[in-house]
C-alpha distance (Angstrom), angle and dihedral (degrees) to the residues before:
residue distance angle dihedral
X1 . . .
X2 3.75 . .
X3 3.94 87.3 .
X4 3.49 86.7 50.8
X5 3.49 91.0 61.5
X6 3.82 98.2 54.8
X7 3.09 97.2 50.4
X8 3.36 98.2 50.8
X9 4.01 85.9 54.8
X10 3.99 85.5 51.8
X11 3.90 81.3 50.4
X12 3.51 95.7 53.0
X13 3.87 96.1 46.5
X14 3.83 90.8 48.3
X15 4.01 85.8 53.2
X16 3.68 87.4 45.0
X17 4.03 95.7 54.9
X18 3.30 93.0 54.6
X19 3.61 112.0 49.4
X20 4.34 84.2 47.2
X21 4.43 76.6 61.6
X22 3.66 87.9 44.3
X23 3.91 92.5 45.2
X24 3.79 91.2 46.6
X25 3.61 93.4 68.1
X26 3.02 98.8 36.1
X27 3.78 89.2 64.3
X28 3.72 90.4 37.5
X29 4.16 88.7 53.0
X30 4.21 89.0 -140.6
X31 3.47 133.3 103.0
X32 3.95 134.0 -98.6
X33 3.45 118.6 -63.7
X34 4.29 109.4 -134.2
X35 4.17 81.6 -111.4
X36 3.75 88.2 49.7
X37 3.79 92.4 54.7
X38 3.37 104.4 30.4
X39 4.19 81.3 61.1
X40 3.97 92.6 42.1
X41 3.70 93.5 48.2
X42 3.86 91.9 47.1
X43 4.20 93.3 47.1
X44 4.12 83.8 49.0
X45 4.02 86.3 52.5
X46 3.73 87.0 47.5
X47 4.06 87.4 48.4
X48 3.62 86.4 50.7
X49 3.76 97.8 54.7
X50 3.26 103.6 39.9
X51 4.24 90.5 54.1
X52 3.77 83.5 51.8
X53 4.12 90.5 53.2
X54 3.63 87.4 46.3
X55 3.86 91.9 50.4
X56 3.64 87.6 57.6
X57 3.38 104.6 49.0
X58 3.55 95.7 44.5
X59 4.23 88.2 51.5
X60 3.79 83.4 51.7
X61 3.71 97.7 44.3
X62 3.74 91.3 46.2
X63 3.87 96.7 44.7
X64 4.05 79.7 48.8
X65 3.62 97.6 56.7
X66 3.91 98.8 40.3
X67 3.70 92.9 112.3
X68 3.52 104.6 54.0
X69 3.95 106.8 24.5
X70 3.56 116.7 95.7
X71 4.15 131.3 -102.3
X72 3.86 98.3 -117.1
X73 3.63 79.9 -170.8
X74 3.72 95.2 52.4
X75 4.05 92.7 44.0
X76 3.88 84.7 49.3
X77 3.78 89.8 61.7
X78 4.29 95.0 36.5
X79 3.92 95.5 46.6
X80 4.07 118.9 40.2
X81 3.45 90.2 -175.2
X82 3.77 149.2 8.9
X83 3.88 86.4 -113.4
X84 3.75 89.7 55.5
X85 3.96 85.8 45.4
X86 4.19 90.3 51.5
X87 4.02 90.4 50.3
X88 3.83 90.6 48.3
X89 3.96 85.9 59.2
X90 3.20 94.9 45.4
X91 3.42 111.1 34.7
X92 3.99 98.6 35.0
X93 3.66 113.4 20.5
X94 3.85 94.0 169.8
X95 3.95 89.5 55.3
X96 3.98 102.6 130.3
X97 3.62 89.9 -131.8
X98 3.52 87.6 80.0
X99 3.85 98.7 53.4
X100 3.84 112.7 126.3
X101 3.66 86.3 15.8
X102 3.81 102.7 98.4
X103 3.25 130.7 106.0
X104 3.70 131.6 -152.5
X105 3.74 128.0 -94.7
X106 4.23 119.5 -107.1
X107 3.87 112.9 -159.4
X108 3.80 109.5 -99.0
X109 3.64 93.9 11.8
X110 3.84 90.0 144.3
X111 4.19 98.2 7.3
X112 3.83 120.8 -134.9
X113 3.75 88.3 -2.2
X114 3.95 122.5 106.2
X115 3.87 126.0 -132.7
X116 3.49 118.0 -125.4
X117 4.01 136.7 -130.9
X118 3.84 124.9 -43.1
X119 4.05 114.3 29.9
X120 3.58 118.8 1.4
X121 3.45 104.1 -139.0
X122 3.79 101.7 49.5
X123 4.00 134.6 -100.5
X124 4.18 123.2 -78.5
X125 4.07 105.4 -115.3
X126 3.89 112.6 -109.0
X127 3.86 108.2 -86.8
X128 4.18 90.9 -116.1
X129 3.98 84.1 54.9
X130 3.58 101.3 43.2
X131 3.93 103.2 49.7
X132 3.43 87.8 65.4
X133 3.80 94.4 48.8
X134 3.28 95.9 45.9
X135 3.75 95.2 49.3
X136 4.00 121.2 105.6
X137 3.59 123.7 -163.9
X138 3.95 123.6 -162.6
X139 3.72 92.5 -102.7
X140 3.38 97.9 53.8
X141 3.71 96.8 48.7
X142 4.10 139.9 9.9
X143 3.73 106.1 -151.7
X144 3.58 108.9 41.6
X145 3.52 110.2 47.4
X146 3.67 90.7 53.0
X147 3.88 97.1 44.4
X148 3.96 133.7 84.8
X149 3.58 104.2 -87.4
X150 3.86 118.8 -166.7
X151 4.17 117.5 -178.7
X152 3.44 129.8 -166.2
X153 3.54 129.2 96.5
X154 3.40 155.9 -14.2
X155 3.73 101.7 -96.8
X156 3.83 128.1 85.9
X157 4.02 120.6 -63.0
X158 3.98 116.0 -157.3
X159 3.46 124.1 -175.7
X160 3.53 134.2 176.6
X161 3.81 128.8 -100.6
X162 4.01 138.0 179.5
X163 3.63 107.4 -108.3
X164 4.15 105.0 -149.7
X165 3.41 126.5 -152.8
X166 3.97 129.3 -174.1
X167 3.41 115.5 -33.5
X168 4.53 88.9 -23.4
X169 3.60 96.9 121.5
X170 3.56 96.5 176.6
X171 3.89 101.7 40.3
X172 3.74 102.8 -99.1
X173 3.89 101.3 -39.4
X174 3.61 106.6 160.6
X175 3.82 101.4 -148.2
X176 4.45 107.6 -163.4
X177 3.80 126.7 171.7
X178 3.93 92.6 -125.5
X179 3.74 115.9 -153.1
X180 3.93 126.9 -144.3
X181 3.80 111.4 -62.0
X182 3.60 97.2 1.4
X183 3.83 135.2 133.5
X184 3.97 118.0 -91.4
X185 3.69 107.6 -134.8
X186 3.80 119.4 -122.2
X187 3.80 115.9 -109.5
X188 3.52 122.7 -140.0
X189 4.04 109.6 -153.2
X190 3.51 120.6 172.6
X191 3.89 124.5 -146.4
X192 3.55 130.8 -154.8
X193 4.27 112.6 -157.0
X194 4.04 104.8 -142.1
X195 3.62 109.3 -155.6
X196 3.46 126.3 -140.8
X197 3.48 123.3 -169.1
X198 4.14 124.5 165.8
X199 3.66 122.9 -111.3
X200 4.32 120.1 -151.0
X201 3.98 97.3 -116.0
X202 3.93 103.4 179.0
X203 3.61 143.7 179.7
X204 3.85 136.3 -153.9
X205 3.85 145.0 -172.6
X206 3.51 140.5 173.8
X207 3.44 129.3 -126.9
X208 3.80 138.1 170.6
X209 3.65 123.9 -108.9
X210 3.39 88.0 -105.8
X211 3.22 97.1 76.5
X212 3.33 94.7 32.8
X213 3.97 86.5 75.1
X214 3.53 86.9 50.6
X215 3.89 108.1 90.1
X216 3.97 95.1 -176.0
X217 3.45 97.8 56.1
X218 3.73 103.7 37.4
X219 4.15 84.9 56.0
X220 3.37 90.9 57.7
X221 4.35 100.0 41.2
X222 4.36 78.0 56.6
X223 3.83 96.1 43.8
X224 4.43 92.1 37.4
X225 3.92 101.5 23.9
X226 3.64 109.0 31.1
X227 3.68 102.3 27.0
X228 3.90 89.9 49.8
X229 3.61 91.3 52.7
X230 4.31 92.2 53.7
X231 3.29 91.5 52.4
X232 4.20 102.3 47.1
X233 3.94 85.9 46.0
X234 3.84 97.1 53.5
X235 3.68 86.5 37.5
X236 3.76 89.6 54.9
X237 3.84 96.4 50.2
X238 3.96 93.9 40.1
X239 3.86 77.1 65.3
X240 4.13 103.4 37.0
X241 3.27 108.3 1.3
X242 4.02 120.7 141.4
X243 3.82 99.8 -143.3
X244 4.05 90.8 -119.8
X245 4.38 105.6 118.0
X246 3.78 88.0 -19.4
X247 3.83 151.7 44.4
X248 4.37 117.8 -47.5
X249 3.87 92.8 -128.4
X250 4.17 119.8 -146.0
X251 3.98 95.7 -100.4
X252 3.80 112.2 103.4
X253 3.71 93.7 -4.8
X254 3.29 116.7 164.9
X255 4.27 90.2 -116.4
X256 3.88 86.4 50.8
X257 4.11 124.5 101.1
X258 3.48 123.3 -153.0
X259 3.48 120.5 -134.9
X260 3.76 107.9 -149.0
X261 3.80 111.9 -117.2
X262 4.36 118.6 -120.9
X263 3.58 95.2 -144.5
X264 3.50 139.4 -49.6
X265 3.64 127.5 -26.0
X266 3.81 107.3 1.4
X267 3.83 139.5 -50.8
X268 3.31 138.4 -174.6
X269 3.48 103.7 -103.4
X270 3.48 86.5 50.4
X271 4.09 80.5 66.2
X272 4.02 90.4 48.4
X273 3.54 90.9 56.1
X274 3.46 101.5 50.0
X275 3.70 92.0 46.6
X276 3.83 92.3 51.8
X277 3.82 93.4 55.8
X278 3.52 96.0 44.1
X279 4.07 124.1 100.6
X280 3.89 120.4 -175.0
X281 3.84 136.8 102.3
X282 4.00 94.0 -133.1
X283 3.30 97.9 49.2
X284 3.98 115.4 175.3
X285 4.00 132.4 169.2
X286 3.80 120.6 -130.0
X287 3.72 115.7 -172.6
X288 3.98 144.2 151.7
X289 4.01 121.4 -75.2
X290 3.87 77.0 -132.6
X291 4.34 92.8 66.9
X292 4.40 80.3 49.4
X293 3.94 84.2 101.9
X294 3.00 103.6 39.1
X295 3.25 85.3 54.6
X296 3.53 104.9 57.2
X297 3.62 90.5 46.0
X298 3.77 99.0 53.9
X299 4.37 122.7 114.7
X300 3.73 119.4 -161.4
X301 3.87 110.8 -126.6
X302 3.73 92.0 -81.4
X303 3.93 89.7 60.6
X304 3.89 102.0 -111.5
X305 3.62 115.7 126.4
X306 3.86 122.3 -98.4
X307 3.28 94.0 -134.7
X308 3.93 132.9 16.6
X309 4.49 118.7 -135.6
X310 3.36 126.1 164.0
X311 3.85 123.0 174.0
X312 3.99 92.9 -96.9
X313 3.75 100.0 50.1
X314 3.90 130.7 52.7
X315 3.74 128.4 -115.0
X316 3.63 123.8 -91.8
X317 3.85 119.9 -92.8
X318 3.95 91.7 -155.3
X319 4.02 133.2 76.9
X320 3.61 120.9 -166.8
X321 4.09 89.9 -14.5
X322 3.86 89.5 -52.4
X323 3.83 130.7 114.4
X324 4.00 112.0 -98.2
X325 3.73 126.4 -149.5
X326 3.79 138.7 178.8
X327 3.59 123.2 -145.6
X328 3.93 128.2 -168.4
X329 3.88 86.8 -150.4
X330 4.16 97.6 62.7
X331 3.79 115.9 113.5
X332 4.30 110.6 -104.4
X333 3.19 127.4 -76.6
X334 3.65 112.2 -72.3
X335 3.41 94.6 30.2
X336 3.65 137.5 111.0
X337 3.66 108.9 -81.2
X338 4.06 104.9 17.9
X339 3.52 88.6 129.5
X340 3.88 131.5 26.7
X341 3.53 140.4 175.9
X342 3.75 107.1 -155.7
X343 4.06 138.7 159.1
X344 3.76 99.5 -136.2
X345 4.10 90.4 -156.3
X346 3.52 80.9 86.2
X347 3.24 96.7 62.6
X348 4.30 121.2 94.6
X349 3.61 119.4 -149.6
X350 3.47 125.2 174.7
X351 3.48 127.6 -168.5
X352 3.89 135.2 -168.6
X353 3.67 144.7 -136.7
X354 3.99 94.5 -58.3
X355 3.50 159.0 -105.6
X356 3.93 115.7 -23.7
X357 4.02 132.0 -175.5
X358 3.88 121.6 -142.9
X359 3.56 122.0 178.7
X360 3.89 128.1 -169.0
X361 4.15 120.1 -165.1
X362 3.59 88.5 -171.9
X363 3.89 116.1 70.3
X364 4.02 90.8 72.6
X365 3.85 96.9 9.0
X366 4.21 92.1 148.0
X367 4.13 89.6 55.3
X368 3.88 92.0 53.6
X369 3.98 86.3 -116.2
X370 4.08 122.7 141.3
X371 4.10 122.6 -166.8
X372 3.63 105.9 -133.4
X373 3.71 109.3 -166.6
X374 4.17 122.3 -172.2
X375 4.31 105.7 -167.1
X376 4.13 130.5 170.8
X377 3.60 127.2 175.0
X378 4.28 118.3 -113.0
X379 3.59 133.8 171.8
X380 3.83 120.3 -179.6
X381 4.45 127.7 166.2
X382 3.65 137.7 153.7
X383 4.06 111.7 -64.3
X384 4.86 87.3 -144.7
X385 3.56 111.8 71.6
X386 4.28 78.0 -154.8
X387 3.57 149.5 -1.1
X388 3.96 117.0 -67.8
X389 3.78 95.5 -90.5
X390 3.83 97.6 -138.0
X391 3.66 117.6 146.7
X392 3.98 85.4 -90.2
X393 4.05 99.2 38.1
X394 3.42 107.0 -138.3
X395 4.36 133.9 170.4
X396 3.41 154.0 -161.2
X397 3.99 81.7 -122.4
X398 3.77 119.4 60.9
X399 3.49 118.2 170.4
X400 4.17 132.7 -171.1
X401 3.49 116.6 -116.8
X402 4.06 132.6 -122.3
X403 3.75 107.5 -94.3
């Protein structure tokens, strides 16, 4: 699986190449040049290949797996429902349904409390189920729909990156203008492996048996409740996170530059700054609800206001031409990190075999009350190991500093 993965990110770059060739003329209004399709021809012949490697290896992974991966069909006809999936779990752990569905225990996984009957670390969520739990959309989250996502597994996931030094922005590339019949120089680039290895994030709740016998309504406190609570704690350690049993979030990374602040609060050369340092094509701004007014109170330097609100109409979602977003999980105001301007395809996150359900009867057993807990395993970082080391360093991760 893992060498599915690069070459899907070979894949992508190929694709990548050649619509910047197709764009070019495009812009240009003229046709290829014989260099220009000679090159496009040869990345679509790379394209090809590589979606005929993949074929293969998926055919041989699949074929490979037959024996212990689940029927989606067959779980489509034995569960009706994710709520009907929950009670089975909690209700009948030993149910054969769930054979080859459990998952192994992690220390603390739910504290003090005390699994239950049948497998101790809970049961994987049937593939129909899962997709849509697992499944992010922009409004519900910043960083991971517009990130690299790679799925798999649970085991470790390395891939390469450029490791920069001084003012080498492209990792020891020796770049000559070679004449006719002469020697190519060797090139001496340096990569750095980034490791990514998923952390158990998990959530729980308690509910009475009541509702427990309630299929409708325990769907819905998994799909609203527990699924909402994954997805703010990854988003909140894609953002801050220290790297130790979860993800290393963008804010004082190592490839991030800090833009040092004016004053206190935010002005708008603090903006220019950023904006000059930064380096991305999807550039997008993420900032604290606490910067909103300064925001809307801001002037450029020739006094007009940066943005324009009035009681009827709503406040712009855009800063400087870029995308603007406010996240409940930014440092305060005044504080390193209350505002960024990132490009989140530079951003790794690697996910692992799922969502599971575990459910314990016995941490408040005499008040009728079962913890249902829904985990997966995530890991996400920074894909530089630096800024690009250009005369004037500049990133796809600009950060405000601490006043």
């Amino acid at each position: 699986m893992e060498h599915i993965l690069k070459m899907e990110v070979r894949r992508e770059d190929a694709i990548k190449e050649a619509s910047e060739i197709r764009e070019t003329i495009k812009k240009e209004d003229r046709a290829m040049t014989d260099e220009e399709r000679d090159k496009f021809n040869r990345l679509m012949e790379k394209v090809d290949n590589i979606d005929e490697e993949i074929r293969q290896e998926k055919q041989i992974a699949e074929r490979a797996s037959q024996k212990r991966k689940p029927d989606p069909e067959k779980d489509r006809a034995e569960w009706n429902s994710l709520g009907e999936f929950v009670r089975t779990v909690t209700h009948n752990p030993g149910d054969r349904r769930l054979r080859g569905r459990d998952v192994e225990v992690r220390e603390g996984a739910l504290g003090d409390q005390t699994m239950g009957e049948g497998s101790e670390g809970g049961y994987l969520v049937p593939d129909q189920f899962s997709d849509e739990l697992l499944t992010v959309s922009p409004d519900e989250a910043i960083i991971r729909p517009r990130a690299r996502v790679f799925g798999g597994n649970d085991a470790d996931f390395k891939i390469p990156a450029i490791k920069y030094s001084g003012n080498d922005m492209y990792g020891g590339a020796q770049v000559d203008w070679i004449g006719e019949g002469e020697e190519k120089p060797d090139t001496d680039i340096e990569f750095k492996q980034i490791t990514l290895q998923p952390h158990e994030v998990a959530a729980h709740v308690e509910v009475t048996d009541k509702i427990l016998r309630n299929a409708p309504v325990i769907e819905q406190v998994v799909r609203n409740q527990l699924r909402g609570a994954l997805i703010d704690a990854e988003e909140k350690a894609f953002l801050t996170g220290n790297g130790s049993g979860k993800p290393t979030g963008i804010i004082d990374h190592a490839s991030a530059i800090t833009v040092s602040r004016e004053g206190a609060g935010l002005d708008y050369s603090d903006l220019t700054a950023m904006y000059s340092k930064f380096r991305g094509s999807r550039g997008i701004w993420i900032a604290n609800r606490e910067l909103l007014p300064e925001l809307m109170e801001m002037e450029t330097t020739d006094g007009y206001p940066l943005w324009h609100p009035n009681a009827r109409d709503t406040v712009g979602s855009q800063l400087l031409g870029l995308p603007l977003y406010f996240s409940d999980h930014s440092p305060a105001m005044n504080s390193l990190g209350d505002l960024l301007l990132v490009d989140l395809n530079y951003y790794l996150i690697r996910d692992g075999v799922g969502i599971a359900i575990a459910a314990s009867p016995h941490y408040r057993f005499i008040n009728n009350v079962t913890v249902i807990k829904a985990f997966k395993t995530v890991d996400g970082t920074p894909w530089l190991t630096g800024p690009l080391p250009t005369s004037y360093s500049t990133s796809p991760f600009v950060e405000l500093g601490a006043q």
